[in-house]
BAFI-3210 file (N, C-alpha, C; in Angstrom, 3 decimals, decimal comma, padded with zeros to 6 digits):
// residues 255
n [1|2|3|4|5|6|7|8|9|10|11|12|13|14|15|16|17|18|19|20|21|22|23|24|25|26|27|28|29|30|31|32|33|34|35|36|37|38|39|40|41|42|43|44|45|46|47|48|49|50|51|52|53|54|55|56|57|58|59|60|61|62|63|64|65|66|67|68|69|70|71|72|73|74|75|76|77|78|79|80|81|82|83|84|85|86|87|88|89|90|91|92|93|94|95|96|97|98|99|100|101|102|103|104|105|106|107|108|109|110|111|112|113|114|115|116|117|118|119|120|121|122|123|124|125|126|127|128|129|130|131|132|133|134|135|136|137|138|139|140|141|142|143|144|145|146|147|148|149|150|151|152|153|154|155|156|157|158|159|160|161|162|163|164|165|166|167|168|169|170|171|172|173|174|175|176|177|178|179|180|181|182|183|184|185|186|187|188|189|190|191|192|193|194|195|196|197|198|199|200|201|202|203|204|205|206|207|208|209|210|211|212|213|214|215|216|217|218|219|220|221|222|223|224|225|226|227|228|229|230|231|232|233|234|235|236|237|238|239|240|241|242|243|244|245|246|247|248|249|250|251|252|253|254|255]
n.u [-009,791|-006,380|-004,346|-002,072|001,288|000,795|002,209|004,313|003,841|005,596|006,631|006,479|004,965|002,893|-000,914|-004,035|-007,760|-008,381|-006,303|-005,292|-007,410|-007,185|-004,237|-005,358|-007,629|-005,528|-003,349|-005,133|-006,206|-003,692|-003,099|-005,181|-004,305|-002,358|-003,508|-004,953|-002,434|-001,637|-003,855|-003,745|-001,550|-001,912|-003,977|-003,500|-001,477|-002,971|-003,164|-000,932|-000,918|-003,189|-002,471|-000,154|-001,576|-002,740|-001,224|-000,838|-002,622|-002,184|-002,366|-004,925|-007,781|-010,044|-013,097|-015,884|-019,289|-021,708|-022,424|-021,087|-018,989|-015,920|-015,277|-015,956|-014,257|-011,582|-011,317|-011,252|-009,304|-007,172|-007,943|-007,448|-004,669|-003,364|-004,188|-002,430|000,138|-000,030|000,123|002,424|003,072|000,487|000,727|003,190|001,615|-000,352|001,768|002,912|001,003|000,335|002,745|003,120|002,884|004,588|008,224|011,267|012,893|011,299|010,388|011,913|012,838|010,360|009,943|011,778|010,741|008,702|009,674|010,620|008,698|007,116|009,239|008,663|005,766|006,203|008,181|006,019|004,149|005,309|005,973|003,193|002,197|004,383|004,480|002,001|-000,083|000,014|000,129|-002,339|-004,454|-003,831|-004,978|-007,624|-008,870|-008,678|-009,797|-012,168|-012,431|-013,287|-016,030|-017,069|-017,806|-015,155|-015,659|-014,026|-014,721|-014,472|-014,354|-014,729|-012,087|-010,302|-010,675|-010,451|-008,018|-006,853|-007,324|-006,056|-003,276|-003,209|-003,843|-001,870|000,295|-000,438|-000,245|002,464|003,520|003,630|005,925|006,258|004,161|004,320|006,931|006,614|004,650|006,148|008,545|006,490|006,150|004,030|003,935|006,386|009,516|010,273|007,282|006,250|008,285|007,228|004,538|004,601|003,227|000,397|000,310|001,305|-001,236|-003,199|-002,168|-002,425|-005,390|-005,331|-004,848|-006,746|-008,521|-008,085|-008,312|-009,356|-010,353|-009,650|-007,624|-005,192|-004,634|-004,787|-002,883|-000,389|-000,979|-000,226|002,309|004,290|002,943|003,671|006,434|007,280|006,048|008,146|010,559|009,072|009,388|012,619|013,798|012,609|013,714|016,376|016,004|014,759|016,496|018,619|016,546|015,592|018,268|018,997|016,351|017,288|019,940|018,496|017,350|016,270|018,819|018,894|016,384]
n.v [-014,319|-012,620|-011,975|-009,518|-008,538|-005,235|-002,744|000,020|003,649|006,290|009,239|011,470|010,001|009,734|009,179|007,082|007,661|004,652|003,740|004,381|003,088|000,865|-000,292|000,352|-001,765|-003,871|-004,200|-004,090|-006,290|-007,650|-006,972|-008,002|-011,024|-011,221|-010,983|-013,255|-015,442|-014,917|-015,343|-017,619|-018,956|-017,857|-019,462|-021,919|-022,128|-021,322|-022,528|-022,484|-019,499|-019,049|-020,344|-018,124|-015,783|-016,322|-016,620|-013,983|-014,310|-015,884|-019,048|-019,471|-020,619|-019,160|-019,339|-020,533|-020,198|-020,501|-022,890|-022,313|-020,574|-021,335|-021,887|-019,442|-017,733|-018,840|-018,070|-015,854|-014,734|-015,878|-013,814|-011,331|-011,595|-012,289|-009,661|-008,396|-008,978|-008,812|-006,157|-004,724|-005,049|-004,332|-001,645|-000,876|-001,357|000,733|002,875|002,856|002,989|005,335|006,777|008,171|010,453|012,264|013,404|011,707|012,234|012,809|009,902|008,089|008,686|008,001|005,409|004,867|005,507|003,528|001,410|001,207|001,781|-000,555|-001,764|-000,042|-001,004|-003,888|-003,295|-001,921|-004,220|-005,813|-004,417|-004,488|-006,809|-007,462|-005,961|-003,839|-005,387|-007,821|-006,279|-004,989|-007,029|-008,127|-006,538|-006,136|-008,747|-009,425|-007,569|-006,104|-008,804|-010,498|-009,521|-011,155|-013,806|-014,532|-015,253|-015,863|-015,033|-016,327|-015,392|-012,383|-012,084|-012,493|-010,469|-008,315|-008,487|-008,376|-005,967|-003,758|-004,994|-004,250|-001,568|-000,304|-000,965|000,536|003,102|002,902|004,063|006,737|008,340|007,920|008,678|011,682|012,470|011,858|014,192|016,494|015,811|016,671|018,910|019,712|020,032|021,722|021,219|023,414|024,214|022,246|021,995|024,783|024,190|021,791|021,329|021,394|019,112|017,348|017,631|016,422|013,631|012,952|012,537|010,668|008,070|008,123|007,835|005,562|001,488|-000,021|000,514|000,877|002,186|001,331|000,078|002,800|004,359|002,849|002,845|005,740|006,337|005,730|007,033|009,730|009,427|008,954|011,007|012,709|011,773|012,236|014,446|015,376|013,830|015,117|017,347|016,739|015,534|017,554|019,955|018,504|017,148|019,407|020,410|018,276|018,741|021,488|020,499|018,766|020,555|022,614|024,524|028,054|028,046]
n.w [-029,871|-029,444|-027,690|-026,557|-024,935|-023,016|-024,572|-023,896|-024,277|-025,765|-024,847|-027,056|-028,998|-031,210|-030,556|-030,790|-029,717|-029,794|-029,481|-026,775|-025,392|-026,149|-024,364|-022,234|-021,730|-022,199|-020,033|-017,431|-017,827|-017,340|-014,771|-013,592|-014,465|-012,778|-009,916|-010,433|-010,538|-008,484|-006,355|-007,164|-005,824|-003,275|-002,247|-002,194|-000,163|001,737|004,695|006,210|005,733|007,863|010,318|010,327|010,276|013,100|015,001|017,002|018,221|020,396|021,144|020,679|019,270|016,368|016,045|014,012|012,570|010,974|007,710|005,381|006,207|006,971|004,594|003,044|004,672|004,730|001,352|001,583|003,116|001,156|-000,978|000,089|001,027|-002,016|-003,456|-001,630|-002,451|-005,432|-005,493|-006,432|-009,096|-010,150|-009,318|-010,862|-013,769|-013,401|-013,658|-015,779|-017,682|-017,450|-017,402|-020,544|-020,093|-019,275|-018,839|-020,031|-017,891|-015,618|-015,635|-015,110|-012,594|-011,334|-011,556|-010,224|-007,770|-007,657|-007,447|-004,623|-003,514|-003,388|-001,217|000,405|001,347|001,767|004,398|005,836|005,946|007,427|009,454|010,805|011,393|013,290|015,209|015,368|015,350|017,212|019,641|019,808|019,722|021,570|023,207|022,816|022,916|025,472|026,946|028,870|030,315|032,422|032,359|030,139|028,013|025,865|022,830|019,581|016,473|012,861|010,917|011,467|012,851|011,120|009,010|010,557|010,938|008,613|007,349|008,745|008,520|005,517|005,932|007,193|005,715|003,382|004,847|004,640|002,195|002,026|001,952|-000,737|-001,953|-001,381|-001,881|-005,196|-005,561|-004,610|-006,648|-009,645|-009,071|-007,641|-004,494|-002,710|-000,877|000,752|001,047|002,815|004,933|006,137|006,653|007,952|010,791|010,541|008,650|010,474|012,132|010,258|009,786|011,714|011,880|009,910|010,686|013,221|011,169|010,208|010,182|013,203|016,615|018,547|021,546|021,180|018,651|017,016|018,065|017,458|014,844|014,033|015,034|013,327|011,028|011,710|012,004|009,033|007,812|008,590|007,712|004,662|004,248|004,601|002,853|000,952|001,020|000,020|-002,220|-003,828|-004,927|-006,333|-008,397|-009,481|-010,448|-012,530|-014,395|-015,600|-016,815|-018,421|-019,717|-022,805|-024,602|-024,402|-023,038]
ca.u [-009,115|-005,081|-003,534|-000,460|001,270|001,078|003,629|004,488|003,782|006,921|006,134|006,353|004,221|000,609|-001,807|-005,511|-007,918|-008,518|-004,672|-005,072|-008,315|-006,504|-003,389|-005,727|-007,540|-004,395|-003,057|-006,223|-005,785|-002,300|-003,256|-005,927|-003,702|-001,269|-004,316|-004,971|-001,571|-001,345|-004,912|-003,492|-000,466|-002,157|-004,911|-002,864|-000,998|-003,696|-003,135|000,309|-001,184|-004,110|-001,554|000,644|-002,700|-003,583|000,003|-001,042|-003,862|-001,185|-002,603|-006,702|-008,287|-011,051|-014,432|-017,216|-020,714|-022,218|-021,927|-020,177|-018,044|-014,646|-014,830|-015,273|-013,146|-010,188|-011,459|-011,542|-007,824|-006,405|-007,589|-006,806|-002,903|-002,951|-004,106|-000,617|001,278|-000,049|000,236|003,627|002,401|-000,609|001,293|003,493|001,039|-000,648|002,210|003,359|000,042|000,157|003,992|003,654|002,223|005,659|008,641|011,936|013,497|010,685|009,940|012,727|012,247|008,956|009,926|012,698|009,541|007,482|010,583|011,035|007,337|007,467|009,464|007,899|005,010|007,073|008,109|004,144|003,129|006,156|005,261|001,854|002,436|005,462|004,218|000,951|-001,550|000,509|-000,103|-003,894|-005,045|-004,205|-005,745|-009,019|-009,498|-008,353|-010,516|-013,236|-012,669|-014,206|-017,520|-017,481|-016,835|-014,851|-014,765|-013,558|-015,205|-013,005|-014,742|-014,216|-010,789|-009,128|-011,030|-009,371|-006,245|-005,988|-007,593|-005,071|-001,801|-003,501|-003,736|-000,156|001,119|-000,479|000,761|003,943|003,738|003,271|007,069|006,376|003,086|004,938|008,006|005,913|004,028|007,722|008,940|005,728|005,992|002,785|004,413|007,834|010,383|010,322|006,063|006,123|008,390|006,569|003,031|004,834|001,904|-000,716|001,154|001,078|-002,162|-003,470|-001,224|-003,165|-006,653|-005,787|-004,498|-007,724|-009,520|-007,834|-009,126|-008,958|-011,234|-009,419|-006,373|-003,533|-004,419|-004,393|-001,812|000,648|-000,488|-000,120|003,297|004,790|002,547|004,445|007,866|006,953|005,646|008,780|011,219|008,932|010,336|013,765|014,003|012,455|014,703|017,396|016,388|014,609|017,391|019,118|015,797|015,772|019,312|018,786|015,921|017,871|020,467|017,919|016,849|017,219|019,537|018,184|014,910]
ca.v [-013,022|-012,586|-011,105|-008,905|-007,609|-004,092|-001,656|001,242|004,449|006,979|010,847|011,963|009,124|010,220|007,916|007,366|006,801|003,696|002,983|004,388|002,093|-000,542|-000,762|000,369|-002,854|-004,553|-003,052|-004,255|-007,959|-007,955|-006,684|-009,323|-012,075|-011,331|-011,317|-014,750|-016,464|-014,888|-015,988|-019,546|-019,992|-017,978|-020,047|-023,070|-022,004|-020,676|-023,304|-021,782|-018,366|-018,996|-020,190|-016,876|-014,779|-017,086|-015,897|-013,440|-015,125|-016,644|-020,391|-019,656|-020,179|-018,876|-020,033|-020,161|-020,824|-021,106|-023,895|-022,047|-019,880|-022,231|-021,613|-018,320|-016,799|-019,009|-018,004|-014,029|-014,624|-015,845|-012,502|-010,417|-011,885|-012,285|-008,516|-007,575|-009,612|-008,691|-004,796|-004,047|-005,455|-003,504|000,135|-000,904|-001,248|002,470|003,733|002,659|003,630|006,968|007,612|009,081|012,196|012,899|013,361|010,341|012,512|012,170|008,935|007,257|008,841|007,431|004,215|004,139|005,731|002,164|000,189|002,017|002,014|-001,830|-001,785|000,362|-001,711|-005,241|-003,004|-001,995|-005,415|-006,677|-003,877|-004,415|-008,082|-007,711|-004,468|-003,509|-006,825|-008,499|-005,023|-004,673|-008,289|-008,582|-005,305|-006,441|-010,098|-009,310|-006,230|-006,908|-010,336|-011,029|-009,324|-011,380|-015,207|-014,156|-016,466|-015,146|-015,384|-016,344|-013,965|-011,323|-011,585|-012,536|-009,425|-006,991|-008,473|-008,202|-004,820|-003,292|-005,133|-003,394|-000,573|-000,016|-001,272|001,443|004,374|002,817|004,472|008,037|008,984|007,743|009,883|012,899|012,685|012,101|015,027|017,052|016,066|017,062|020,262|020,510|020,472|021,460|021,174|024,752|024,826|021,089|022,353|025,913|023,569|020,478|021,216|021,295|017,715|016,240|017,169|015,711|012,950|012,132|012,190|009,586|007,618|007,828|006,954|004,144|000,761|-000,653|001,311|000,771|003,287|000,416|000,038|003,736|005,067|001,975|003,708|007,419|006,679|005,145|008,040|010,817|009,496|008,440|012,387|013,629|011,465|012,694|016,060|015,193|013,358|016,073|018,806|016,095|015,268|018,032|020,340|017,075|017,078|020,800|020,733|017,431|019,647|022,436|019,587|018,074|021,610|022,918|025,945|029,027|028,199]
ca.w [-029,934|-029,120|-026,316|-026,517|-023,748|-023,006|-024,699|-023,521|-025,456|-025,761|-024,404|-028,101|-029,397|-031,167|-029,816|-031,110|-028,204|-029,640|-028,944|-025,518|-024,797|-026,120|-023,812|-020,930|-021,205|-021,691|-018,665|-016,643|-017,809|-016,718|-013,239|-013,058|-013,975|-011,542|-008,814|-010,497|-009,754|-006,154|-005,532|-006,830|-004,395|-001,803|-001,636|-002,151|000,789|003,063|005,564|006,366|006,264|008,642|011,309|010,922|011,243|014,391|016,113|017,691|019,455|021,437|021,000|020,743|017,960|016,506|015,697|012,753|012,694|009,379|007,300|004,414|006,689|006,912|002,924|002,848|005,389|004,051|000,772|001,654|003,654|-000,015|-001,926|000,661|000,383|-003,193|-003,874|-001,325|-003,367|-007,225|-005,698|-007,318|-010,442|-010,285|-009,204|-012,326|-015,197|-013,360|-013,633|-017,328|-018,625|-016,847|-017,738|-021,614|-020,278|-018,240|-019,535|-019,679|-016,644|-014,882|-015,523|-014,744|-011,122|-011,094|-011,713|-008,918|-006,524|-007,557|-006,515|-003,929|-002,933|-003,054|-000,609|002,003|001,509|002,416|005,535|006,594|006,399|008,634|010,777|011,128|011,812|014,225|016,430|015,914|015,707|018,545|020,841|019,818|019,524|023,082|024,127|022,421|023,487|026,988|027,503|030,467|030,004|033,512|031,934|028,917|027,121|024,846|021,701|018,305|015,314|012,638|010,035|011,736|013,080|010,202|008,541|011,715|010,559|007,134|007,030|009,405|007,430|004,464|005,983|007,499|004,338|002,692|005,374|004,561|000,820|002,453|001,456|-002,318|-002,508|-001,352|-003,079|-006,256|-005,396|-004,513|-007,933|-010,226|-008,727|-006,706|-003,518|-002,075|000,555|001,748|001,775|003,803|006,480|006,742|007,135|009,316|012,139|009,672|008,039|012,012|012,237|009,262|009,716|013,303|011,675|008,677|011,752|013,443|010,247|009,941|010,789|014,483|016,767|020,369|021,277|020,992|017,204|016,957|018,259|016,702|013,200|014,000|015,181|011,987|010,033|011,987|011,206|007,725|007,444|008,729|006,983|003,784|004,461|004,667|001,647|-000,656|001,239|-000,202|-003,105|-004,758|-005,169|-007,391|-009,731|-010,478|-011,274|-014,080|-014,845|-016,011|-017,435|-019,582|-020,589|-024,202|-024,551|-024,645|-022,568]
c.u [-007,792|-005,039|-002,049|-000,472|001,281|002,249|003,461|004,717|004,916|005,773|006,267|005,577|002,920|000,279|-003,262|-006,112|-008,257|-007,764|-004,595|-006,249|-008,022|-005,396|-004,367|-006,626|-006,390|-003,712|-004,008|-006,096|-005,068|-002,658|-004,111|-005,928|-002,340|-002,018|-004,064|-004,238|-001,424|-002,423|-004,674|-002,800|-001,105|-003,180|-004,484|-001,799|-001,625|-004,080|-002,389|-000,129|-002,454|-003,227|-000,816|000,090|-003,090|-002,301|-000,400|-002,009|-003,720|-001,871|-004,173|-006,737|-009,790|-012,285|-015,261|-017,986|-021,557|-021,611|-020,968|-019,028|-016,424|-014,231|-014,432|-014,619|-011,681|-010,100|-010,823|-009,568|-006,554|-006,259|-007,248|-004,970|-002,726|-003,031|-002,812|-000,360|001,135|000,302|001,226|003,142|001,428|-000,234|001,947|002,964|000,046|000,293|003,116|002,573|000,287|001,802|004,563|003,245|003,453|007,205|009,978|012,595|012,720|010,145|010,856|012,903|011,310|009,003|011,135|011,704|008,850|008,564|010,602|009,594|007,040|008,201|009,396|006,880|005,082|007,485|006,903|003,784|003,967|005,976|004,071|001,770|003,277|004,748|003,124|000,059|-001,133|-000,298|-001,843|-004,503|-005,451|-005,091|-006,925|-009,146|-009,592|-009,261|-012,012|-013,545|-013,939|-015,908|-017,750|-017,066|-016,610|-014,378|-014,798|-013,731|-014,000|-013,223|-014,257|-013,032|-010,342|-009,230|-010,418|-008,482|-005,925|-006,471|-006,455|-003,341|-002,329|-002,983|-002,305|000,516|001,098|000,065|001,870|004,352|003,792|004,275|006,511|004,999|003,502|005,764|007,411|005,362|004,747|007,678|007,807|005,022|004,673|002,676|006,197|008,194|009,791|008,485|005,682|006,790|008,032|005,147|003,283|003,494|000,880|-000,618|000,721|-000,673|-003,303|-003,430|-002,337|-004,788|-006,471|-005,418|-005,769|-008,557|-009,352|-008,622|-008,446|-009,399|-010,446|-007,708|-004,928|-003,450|-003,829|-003,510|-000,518|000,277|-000,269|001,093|004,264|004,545|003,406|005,590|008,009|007,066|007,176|009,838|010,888|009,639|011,507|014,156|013,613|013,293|016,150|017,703|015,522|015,318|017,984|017,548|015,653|017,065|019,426|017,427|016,520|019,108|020,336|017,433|017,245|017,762|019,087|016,934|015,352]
c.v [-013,130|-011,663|-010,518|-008,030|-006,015|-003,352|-000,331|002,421|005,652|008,548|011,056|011,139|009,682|008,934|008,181|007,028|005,699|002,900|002,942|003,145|000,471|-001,021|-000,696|-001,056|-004,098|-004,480|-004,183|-005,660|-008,516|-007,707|-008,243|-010,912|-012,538|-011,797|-012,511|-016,028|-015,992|-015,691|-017,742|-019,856|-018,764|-019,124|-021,270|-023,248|-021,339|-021,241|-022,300|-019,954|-017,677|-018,982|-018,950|-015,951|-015,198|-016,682|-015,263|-013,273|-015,862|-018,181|-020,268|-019,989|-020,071|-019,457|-019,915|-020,817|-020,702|-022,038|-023,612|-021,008|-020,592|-021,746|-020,417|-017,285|-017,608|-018,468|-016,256|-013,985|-014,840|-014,540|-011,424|-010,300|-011,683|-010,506|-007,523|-008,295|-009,353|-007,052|-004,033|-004,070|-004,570|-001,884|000,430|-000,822|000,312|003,150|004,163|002,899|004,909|007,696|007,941|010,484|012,734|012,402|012,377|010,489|011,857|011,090|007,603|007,615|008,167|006,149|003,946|004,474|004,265|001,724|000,655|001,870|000,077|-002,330|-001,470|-000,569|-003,043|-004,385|-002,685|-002,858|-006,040|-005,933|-003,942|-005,921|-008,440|-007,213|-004,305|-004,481|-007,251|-007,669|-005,298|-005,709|-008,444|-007,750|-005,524|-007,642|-009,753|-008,076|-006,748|-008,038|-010,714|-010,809|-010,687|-013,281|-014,915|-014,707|-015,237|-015,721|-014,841|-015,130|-012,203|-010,890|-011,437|-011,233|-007,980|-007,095|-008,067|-006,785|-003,643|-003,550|-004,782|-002,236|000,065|000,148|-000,125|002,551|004,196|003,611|005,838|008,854|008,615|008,817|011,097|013,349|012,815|013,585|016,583|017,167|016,289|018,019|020,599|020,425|020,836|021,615|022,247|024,480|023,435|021,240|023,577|024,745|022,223|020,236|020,648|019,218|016,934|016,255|016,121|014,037|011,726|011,511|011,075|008,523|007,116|007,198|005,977|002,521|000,402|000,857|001,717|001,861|002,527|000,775|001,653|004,464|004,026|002,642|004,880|007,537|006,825|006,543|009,228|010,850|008,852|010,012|013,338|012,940|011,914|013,859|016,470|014,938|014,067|017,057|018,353|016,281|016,376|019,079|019,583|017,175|018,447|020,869|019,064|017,897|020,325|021,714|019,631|019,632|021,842|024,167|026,858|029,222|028,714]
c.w [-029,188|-028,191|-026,066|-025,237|-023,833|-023,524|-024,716|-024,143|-024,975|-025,990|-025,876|-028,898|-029,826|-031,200|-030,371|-029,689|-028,194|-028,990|-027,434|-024,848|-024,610|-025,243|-022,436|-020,391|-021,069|-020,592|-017,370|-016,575|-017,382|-015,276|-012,712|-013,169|-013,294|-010,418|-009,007|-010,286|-008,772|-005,817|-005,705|-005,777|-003,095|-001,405|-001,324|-000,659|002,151|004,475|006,336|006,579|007,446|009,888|011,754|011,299|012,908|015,387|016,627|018,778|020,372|021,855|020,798|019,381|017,304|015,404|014,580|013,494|012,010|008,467|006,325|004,779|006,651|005,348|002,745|003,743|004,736|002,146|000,257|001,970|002,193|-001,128|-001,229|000,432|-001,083|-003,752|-002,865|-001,965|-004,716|-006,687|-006,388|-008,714|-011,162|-010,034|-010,488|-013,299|-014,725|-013,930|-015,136|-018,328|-018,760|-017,481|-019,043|-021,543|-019,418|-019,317|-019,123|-018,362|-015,655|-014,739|-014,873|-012,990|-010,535|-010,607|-010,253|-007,669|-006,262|-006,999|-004,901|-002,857|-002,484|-002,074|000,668|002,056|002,030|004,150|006,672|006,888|007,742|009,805|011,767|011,764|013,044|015,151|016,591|016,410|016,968|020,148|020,398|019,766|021,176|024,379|024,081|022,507|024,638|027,532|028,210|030,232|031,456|033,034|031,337|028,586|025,851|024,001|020,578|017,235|014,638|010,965|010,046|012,197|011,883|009,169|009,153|010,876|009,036|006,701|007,635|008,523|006,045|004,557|006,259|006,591|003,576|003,076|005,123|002,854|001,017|001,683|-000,321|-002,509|-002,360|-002,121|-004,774|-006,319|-005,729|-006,217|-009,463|-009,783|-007,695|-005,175|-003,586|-000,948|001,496|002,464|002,836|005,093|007,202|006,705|007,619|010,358|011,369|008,907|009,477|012,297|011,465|009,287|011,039|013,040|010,670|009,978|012,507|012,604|009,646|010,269|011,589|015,202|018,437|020,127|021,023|019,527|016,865|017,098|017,856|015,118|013,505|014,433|013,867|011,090|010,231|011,624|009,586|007,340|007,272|007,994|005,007|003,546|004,180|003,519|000,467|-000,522|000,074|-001,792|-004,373|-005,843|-006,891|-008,735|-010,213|-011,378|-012,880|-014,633|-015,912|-016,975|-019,038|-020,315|-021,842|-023,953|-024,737|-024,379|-020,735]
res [x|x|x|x|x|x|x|x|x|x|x|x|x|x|x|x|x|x|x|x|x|x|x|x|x|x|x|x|x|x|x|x|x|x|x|x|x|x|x|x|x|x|x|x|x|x|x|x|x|x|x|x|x|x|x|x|x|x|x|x|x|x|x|x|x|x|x|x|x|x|x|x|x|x|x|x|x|x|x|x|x|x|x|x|x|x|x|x|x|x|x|x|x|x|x|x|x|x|x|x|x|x|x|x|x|x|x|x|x|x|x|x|x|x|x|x|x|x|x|x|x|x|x|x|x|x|x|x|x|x|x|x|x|x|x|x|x|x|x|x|x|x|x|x|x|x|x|x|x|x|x|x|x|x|x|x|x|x|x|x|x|x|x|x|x|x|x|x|x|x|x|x|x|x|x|x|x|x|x|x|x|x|x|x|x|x|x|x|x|x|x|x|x|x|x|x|x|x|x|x|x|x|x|x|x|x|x|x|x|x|x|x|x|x|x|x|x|x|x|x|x|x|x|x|x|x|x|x|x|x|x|x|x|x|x|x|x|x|x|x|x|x|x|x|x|x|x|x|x|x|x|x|x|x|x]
***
């Protein structure tokens, strides 16, 4: 059986749902052979990425103790990388399925949100890598050391770590879920800076329910989330104005 790539169905387009079933597994294939070349050169390179997880352990390094552990923690450390690295890929074919029910205005917004979103996400991970792991690694080895011998399983660190530069990565998309939100009308400017408190508080609990349990981790995401929240704000005060009026543009005459 043949394999065509996905094409993209045009907002005025009739569609059977065979048509729609059909691009949606196309769609799905494409996502999962993007995973499939990240998971090649990450894994192919998971030497190189064990070391940059092990930075922040300031020379230790940490331990297994099952015979098939070595495999699969370097195994787990390759799909963890490869699924950040296919994620653009994978926001793209969501968002090319999802974009004949909106119309070319809004789509072409959309599409500068994914770039756009791709890019906060390259900033989360460098954050999470630079600022937070460094600060909380050392808070949590070093914590009543005198109690304790504290070796480090390598299962479980490398699982801290890559759940945390997940996670960051993902608070780093906060502005693209809003703004989306902004420009398909079901929020705006005005009702985000009359419910700001309500936003901080909010803001503090996804923070908490994040992963990393000790107050370093914590409070290194709830900072980021707050000015993420409030730069959301800013940017719809900015830019929603600008999409009502190519709104009204694209309008037909007499509506």
């Amino acid at each position: 059986m043949s394999f065509r790539l996905p094409r993209r169905l045009e907002p005025d387009e009739g569609a059977t749902l065979v048509d729609h079933l059909g691009e949606l597994r196309a769609r799905l294939v494409v996502c999962l052979l993007a995973v499939a070349a990240a998971f090649a050169l990450t894994y192919a390179l998971h030497g190189t990425l064990v070391h940059w997880l092990d930075v922040p352990l300031q020379g230790r390094r940490p331990v297994t103790f099952g015979v098939a552990e070595p495999f699969t923690t370097s195994v787990t450390i390759s799909l963890y990388a490869a699924a950040l690295l296919a994620l653009p890929v994978i926001l793209w074919q969501l968002w090319s399925y999802l974009a004949p029910a909106f119309g070319r205005n809004v789509q072409q917004t959309v599409a500068r949100l994914v770039a756009f979103a791709s890019v906060l996400l390259a900033g989360g991970v460098a954050f999470a890598y630079v600022i937070v792991l460094p600060a909380a690694i050392h808070f949590l080895t070093n914590f009543d050391s005198a109690l304790y011998d504290i070796q480090i399983r390598a299962r479980d660190y490398y699982s801290f770590v890559m759940l945390v530069i997940l996670a960051v990565g993902l608070v780093f998309e906060l502005p693209v879920f809003v703004l989306a939100l902004v420009r398909l009308g079901v929020l705006t400017a005005a009702k985000l800076r009359r419910r700001r408190r309500i936003g901080i508080v909010v803001m503090t609990a996804i923070a908490v329910a994040l992963p990393g349990i000790d107050p370093v981790t914590t409070a290194f995401e709830t900072v980021p989330l707050l000015a993420l929240f409030e730069l959301s704000i800013w940017l719809a005060v900015i830019l929603e104005p600008r999409w009502h009026s190519d709104a009204r543009t694209l309008a037909p005459e007499g509506t």
